[in-house]
DRENRO-119480 format. One record per residue (C-alpha): residue in three letters; x, y, z. Coordinates in steps of 0.02 Angstrom, whole numbers, plus 50000, padded with zeros to 5 digits. Layout:
ALAXYZ ...
This chain:
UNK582385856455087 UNK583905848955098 UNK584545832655200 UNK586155834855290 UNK586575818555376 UNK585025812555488 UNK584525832355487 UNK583035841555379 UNK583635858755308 UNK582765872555229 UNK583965882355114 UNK583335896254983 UNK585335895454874 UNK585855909354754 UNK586225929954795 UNK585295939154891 UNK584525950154739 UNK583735933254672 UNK582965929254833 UNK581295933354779 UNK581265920854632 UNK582305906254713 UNK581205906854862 UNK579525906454741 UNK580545889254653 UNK580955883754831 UNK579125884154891 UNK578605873354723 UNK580025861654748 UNK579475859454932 UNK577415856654875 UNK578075844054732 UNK579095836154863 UNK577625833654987 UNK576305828354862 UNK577535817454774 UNK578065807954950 UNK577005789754966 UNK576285793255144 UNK575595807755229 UNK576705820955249 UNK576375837355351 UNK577685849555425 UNK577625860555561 UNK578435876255655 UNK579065875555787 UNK577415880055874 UNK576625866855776 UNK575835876955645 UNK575405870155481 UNK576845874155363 UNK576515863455217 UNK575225848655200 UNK575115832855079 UNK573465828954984 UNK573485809255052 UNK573745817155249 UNK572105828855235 UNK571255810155155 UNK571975801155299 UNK571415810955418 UNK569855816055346 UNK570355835655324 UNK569735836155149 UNK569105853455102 UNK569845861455268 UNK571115876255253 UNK572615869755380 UNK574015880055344 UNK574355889255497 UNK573315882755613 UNK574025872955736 UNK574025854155747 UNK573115855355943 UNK571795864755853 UNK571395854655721 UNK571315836555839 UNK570965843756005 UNK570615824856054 UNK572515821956025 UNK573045811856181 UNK574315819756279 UNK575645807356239 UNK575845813356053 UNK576225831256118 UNK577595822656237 UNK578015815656079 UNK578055831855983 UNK579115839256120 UNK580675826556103 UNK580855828355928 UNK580785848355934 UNK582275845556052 UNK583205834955915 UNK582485817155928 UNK581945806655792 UNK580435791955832 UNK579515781855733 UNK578055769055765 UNK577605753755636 UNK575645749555711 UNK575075763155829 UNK573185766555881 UNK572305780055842 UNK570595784055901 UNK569725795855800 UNK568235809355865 UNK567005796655815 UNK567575783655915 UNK568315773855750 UNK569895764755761 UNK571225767255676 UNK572995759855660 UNK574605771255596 UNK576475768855554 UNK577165787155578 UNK578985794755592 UNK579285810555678 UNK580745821855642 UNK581455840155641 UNK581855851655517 UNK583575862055531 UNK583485882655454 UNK585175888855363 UNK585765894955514 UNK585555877955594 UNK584325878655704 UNK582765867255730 UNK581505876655629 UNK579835864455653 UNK579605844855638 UNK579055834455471 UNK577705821255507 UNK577665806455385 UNK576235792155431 UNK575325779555341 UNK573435774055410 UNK574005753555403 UNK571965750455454 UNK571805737355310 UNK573295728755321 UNK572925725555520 UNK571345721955491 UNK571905708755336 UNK573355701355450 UNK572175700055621 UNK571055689955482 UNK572165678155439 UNK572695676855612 UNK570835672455663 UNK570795660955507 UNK572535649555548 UNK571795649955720 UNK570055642055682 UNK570915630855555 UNK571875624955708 UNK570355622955804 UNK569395612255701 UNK571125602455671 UNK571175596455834 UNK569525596855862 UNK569125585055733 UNK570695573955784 UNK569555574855965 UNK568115567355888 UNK569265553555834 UNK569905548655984 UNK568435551556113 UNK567365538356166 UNK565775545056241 UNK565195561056222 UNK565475570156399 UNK567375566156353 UNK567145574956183 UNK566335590256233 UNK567755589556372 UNK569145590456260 UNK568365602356111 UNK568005616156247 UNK569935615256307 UNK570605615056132 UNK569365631856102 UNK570185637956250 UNK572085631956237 UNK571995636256052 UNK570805648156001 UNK571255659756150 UNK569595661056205 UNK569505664756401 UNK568035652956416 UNK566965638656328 UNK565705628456386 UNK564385615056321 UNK562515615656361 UNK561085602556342 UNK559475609156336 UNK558255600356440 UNK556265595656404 UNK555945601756584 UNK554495613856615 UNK555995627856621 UNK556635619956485 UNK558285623556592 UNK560045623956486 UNK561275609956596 UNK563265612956576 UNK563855596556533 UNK565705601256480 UNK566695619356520 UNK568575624156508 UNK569265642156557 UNK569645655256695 UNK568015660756715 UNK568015654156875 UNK566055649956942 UNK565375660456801 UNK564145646256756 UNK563765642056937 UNK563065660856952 UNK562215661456780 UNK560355653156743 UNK560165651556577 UNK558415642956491 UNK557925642356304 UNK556155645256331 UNK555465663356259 UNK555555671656414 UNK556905685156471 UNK558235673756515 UNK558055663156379 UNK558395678856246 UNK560235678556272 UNK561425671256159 UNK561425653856230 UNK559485651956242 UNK559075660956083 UNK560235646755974 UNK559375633056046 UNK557645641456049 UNK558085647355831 UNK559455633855801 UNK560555648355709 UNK562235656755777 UNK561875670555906 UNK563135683055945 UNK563105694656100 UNK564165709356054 UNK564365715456208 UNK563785714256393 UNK564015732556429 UNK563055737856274 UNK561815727256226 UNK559985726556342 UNK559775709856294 UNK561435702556389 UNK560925711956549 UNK560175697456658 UNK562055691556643 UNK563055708856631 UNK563715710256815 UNK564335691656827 UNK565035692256645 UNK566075709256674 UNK566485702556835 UNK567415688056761 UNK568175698856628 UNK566865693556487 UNK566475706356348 UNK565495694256215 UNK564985678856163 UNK564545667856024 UNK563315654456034 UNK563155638755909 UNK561535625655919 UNK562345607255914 UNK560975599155799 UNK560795584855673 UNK559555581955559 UNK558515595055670 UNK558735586055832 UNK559265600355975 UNK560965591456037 UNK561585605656150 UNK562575620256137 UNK564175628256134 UNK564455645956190 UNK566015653956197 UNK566675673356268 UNK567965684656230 UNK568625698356339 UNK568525710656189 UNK566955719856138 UNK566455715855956 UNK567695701055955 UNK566845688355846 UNK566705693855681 UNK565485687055518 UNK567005674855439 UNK567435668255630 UNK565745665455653 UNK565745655355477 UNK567085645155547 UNK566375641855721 UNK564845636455638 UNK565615623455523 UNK566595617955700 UNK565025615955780 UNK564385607655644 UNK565765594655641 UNK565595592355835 UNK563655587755795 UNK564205576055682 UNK565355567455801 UNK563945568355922 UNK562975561155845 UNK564055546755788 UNK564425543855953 UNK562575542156013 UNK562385530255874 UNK563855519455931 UNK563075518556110 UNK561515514256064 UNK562345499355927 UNK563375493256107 UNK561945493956214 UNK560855487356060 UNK562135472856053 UNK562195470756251 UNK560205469256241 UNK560405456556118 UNK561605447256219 UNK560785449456348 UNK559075443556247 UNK559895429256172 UNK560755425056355 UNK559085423156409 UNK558425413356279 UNK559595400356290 UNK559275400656492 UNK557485396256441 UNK557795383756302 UNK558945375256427 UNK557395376456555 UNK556295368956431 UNK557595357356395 UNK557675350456548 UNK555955353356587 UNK555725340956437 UNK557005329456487 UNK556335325956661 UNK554635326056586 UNK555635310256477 UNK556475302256616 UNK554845304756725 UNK553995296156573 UNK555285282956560 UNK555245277256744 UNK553455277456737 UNK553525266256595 UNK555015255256670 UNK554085255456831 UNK552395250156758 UNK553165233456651 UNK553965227856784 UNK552905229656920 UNK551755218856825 UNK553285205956805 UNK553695208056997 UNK551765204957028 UNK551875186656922 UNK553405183656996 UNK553035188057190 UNK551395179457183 UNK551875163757092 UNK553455162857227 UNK552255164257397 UNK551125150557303 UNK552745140657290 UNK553275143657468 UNK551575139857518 UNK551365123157431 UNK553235120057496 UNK552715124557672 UNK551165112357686 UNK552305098357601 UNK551655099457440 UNK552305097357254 UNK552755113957178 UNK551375120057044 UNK552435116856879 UNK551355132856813 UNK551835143056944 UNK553715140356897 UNK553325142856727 UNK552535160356732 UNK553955164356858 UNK555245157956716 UNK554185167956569 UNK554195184856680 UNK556245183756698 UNK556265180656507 UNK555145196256464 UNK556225208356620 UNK557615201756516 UNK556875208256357 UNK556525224756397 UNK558145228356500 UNK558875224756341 UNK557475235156230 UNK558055249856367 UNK560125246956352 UNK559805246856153 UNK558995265356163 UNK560435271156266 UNK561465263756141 UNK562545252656278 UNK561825235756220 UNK563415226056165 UNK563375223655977 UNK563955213155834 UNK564355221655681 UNK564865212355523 UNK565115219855351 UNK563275219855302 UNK562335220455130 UNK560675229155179 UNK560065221955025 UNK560215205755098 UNK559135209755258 UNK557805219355142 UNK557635204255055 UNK557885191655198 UNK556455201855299 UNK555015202255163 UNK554105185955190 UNK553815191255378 UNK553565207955337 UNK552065204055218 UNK551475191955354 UNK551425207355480 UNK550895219755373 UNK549505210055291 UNK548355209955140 UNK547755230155154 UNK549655237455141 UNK550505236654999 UNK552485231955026 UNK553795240454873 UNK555415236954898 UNK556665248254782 UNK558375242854798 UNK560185249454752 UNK560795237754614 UNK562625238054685 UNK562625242854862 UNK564045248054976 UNK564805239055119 UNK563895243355311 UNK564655238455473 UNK563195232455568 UNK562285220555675 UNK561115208855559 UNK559885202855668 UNK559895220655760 UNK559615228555585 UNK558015216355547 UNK557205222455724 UNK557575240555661 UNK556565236255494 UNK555155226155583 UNK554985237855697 UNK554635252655574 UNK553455241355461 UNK552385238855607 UNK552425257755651 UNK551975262455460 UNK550655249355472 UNK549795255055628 UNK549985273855521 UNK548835265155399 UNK547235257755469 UNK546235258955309 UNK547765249955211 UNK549005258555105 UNK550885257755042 UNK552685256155107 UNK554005256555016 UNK555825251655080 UNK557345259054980 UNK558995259854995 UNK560365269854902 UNK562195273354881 UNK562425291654951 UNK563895302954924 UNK563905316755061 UNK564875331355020 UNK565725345455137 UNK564335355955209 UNK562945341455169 UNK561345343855050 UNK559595350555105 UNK558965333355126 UNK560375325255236 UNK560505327355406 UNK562015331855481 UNK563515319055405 UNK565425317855397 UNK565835322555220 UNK566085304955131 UNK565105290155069 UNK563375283155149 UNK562085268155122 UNK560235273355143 UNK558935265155194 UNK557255273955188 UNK555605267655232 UNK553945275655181 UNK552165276255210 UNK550475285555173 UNK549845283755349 UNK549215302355448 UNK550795309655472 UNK551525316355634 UNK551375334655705 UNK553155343055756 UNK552645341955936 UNK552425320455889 UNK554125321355801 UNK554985331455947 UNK554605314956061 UNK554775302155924 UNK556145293455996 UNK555835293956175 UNK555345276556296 UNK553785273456323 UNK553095289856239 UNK551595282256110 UNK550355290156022 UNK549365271856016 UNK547895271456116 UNK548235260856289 UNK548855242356257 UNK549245245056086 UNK551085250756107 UNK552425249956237 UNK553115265656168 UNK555035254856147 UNK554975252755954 UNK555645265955886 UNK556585271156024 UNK557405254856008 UNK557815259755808 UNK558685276055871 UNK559775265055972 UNK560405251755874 UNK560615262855715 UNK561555277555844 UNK562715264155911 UNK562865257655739 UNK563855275055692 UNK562315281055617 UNK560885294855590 UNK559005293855562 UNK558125307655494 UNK556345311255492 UNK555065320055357 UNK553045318655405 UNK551635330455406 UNK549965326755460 UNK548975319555313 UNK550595318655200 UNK551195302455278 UNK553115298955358 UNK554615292755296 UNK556165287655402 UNK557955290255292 UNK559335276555407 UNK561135283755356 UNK562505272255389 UNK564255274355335 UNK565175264455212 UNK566275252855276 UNK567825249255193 UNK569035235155175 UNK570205236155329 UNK568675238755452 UNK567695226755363 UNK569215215055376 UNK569365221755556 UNK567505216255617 UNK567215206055767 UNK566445189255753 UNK564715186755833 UNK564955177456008 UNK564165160655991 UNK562565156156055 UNK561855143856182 UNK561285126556096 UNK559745123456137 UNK560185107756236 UNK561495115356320 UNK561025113056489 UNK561355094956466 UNK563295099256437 UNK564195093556567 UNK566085094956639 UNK567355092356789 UNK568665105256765 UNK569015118156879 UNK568165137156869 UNK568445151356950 UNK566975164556995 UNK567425181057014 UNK565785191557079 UNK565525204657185 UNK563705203157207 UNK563305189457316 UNK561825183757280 UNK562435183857064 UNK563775174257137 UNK563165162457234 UNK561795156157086 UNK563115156456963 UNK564185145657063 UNK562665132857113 UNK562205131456920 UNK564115127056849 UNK564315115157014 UNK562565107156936 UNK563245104156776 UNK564755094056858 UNK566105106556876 UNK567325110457019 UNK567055129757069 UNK568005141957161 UNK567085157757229 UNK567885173057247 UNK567025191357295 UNK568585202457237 UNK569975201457104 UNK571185201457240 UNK570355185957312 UNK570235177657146 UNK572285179957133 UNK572495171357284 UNK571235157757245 UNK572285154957104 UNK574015155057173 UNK573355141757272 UNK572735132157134 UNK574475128657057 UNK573755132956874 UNK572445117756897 UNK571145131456846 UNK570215128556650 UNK569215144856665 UNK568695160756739 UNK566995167056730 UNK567435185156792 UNK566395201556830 UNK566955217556704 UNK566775230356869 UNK567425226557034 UNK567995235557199 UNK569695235357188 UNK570235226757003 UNK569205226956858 UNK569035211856775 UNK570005214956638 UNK571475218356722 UNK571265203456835 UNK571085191956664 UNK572795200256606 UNK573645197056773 UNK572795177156772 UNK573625174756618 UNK575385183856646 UNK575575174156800 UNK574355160956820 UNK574185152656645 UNK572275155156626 UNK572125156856459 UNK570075154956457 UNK569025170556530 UNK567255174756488 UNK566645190456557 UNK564885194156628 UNK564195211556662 UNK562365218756667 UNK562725235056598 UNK564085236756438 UNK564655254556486 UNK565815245756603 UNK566255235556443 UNK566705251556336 UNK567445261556506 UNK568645246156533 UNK568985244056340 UNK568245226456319 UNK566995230856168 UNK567125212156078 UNK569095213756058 UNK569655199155981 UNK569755184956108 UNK568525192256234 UNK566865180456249 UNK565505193256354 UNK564045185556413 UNK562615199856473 UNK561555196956627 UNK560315191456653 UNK560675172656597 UNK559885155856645 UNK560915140456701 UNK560725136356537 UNK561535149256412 UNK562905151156554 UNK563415128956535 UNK563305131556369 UNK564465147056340 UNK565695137656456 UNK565655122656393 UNK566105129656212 UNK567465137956294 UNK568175124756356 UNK567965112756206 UNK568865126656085 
């Protein structure tokens, strides 16, 4: 055989009379030739006969053992489609052709692929004597190359599958987005998600699909119960929780109850995976292919580790719902809770307020019964020309005096009882207060008094702080009916950031305690949680007016301080009274005490000229009657605008102004600053029943303010202005 150009020759060389011998060398040239060639290699007549016939072509196409040679190709693969003999026909007529992956199905059915080159042979006179087949069965190396193909293609999937389960947020979108990535990327013609239901079906629900399939799922029932059409692939991996595969839909019985609707969508097989963690049944996730046989063991390896992840994700999912809705329950829980403290709050605090006006009502309609039936005995005795009963006025006089005291027991607890505070050595009042307290406390309690050798500076009211300190003796004595101790302490304090255990809640910085202790019966938290409250008493009835210690939480609040409170019942109480330190500048800083009414005041008399500024009438007009009884011109105004006329008028012959804080149009403060800007008053003592108009108005015991609270008799009012006058 010889090559001339693109043509096959067969040539015996030499003389004729050696013919015999160069053809024998000719024929083993030509068989070393065709074994020694790395493919198959047969070659043909022209009536494609067997001519010659390599070892690997009879082991490629399974012709081991069979005697070929000159039996024609038809014979020996009579299943040879028609196109190869098309094929055959070309190249006898001079063509050459040539295939790199070609199909070839055998007589068993088996697939095989084949790279084969077809060409003819030329005899010495030229002429096409047969054809030479070379091919080479390239089965493996599809096979290895559709593998990897499958392999980079799964990779891909659970790529962006897994970047899926980083992005959803709930599982419908999920399942959503992993069935259109199996589709878009794995090439699969459909995908969908099932969740198996506890139903008495126990019915499979799509919950996610993506695909061409059309309505495929709307004309399929599928179940997972042990019953015909729960056998299929979907079903049976929910039912076993293990990868199901349905080969095919034409093939296998057990994919018949879905066969027509499958092939009628163009779906061959399918591949089921169980969703499931920790052996909870989370759904399902079948997929199809339009090939037969499609999904093979190392696909199914990968699908199952994809399903896997998605179960995961699932499942992480679920547990992030049920954290927000776990949170939102919370929220809502702890919503709710604070609607019913706030209930309860209020609840308690008109169960106070109903409590204090019961109390408020109860003292003074006893006062208002002294005082209306000592006035009709008056009018009375008046009316039938009688002397007035000098007891009658006296028990009206003594009921005004005690209204008096417990308005101002009441404006102490709410803290707007005007104060005097002085830089204060509670040392001092300890030891100022113990002869009275062992005269109240008497022989059966035992008084210890522990005090800090070098005490720090408070800012407080004196006299206010030796009620606070009274009061509380008499509360730890009435603790103590069969006698015991109480000790009074008090103690430099350093508070630092964040407080201790035993300190309520302070500024960071430096405190003066004052504790007081006793070994009385203790108080139970429900006691404690009213402690402070008017009126509320534990004492049986007329033993208590249920002011006292409310009265300590006021002066010590509006004293810039805090009380806290330790008892249990049987282990006794102790009160702890913080009060800051006060330094140098706001000791230096501290008002003055206004003065108080001498005693024989009301025989102070004058004649200069005052001015009466009052809105209330009736406050007005007895103010005005008891200054004109102690000598002095008046002039009575009802508004600060009046009062600037009134003065105008007066030509700056006025001495003083006794002025209301709160009025309708001015307050009084501003009416004292426009007396004196254009007026030249420079004397002005203010009057008020209730100091929050004094702290509103910013005339908390400035320097050169003199306050006088209502109620006052004839008396403390001459005297107040009569030292105003005289300074």
């Amino acid at each position: 055989m010889a090559h001339q150009g693109e043509r096959a020759t067969l040539q015996v060389p030499g003389p004729p009379e050696a013919a015999p011998v160069l053809r024998r060398d000719a024929e083993a040239l030509l068989r070393l030739v065709v074994e020694s060639t790395p493919g198959a290699i047969a070659i043909f007549d022209r009536h494609m006969r067997y001519l010659a016939v390599s070892r690997r072509w009879q082991e490629a196409y399974r012709l081991r053992g069979e005697d070929v040679l000159g039996r024609s190709h038809y014979e020996v693969f009579p299943e040879l489609p028609e196109r190869w003999k098309e094929v055959h026909r070309r190249c006898l007529a001079g063509a050459v052709e040539s295939c790199d992956e070609d199909p070839f199905v055998r007589a068993d059915g088996r697939l095989d692929w084949v790279k084969w080159e077809i060409r003819p042979w030329y005899d010495a006179a030229g002429e096409i004597g047969g054809l030479v087949l070379l091919s080479e069965v390239v089965t493996g190396r599809k096979l290895a190359e559709e593998a990897l193909r499958r392999k980079h293609r799964a990779l891909l999937m659970l790529t962006r599958c897994t970047e899926a389960m980083l992005r959803a947020e709930t599982e419908e979108a999920l399942y959503a987005e992993v069935c259109r990535v199996i589709v878009e990327t794995g090439g699969y013609p459909m995908c969908w998600v099932g969740a198996p239901q506890e139903d008495e079906r126990r019915s499979v629900v799509p919950v996610a699909s993506a695909g061409d399939a059309g309505d495929y799922l709307a004309t399929v029932d599928v179940v997972w119960a042990d019953v015909e059409r729960g056998r299929g692939p979907t079903g049976t991996a929910l039912r076993t929780l293990r990868p199901v595969v349905g080969v095919d839909f034409v093939a296998d019985p057990a994919l018949a109850p879905w066969r027509e609707s499958a092939l009628r969508h163009g779906l061959r097989c399918s591949s089921a995976l169980p969703l499931v963690w920790e052996g909870e049944r989370l759904g399902v996730l079948t997929m199809y292919s339009g090939e037969a046989r499609a999904f093979d063991e190392a696909e199914i390896q990968f699908l199952s580790q994809l399903a896997d992840d998605l179960a995961y994700g699932v499942h992480a999912l679920q547990e992030r719902a049920r954290r927000v809705e776990a949170e939102r329950q919370r929220a809502e829980a702890l919503e709710q809770l604070a609607a019913e403290k706030e209930r309860l709050r209020q609840s308690q605090k008109l169960e106070s307020v109903g409590r204090l006006a019961g109390g408020v009502a109860h003292d003074f309609n006893n006062l208002l019964t002294v005082i209306l039936s000592c006035s009709e005995a008056l009018r009375r005795d008046l009316s039938h020309g009688q002397p007035p009963d000098p007891e009658d006025v006296a028990e009206i006089h003594a009921a005004g005096e005690r209204a008096r005291d417990l308005t101002r027991q009441l404006l102490t607890f709410a803290r707007k009882q005007v104060i005097a505070p002085a830089p204060l050595d509670l040392n001092a009042v300890v030891r100022g207060s113990e002869r009275l307290l062992r005269r109240v406390l008497g022989e059966q309690v035992e008084l210890h008094v522990a005090l800090e050798p070098a005490p720090w500076t408070v800012l407080c009211d004196a006299a206010q702080m030796e009620q606070v300190i009274l009061n509380l003796a008499v509360n730890a004595r009435d603790a103590m009916p069969d006698g015991g101790q109480l000790s009074l302490a008090t103690a430099n304090v350093t508070v630092a950031p964040g407080g201790g255990a035993g300190e309520p809640a302070l500024a960071p910085g430096e405190w003066v305690r004052l504790s007081v202790r006793d070994a009385g019966h203790g108080m139970t938290a429900e006691v404690k949680a009213h402690l402070f409250e008017p009126f509320f008493t534990t004492k049986r009835q007329g033993q208590g007016t249920g002011l006292g210690l409310a009265t300590v939480y006021g002066i010590v609040e509006q004293s810039g301080g805090a009380i806290r409170v330790e008892s249990e019942p049987g282990l006794g109480t102790t009160f702890e009274l913080w009060f800051p330190r006060a330094r140098a500048a706001a000791a230096a800083a501290a008002p003055a005490a206004a003065p108080a009414a001498s005693p024989g005041a009301a025989g102070v008399r004058g004649s200069e000229t005052i001015l009466v500024v009052e809105d209330d009438a009736q406050v007005r007009e007895v103010t005005a009657r008891a200054l004109r009884a102690g000598g002095y011109r008046v002039l009575v105004e009802g508004s600060a605008g009046a009062a600037l006329e009134a003065a105008a008028r007066a030509q700056g012959r006025i001495d003083l102004v006794v002025t209301d804080v709160v009025m309708p149009d001015v307050d009084g403060r501003a009416l004292a600053e426009a007396l004196r800007a254009h007026h030249g008053v420079r004397r002005v003592l203010f009057v008020s029943g209730y100091t929050r108009e004094l702290i509103d108005h910013g005339c908390v015991l400035d320097r050169g303010i003199e306050f006088l609270p209502k109620p006052f008799t004839a008396a403390t009012l001459l005297g107040r202005v009569r030292s105003l006058l005289d300074a």
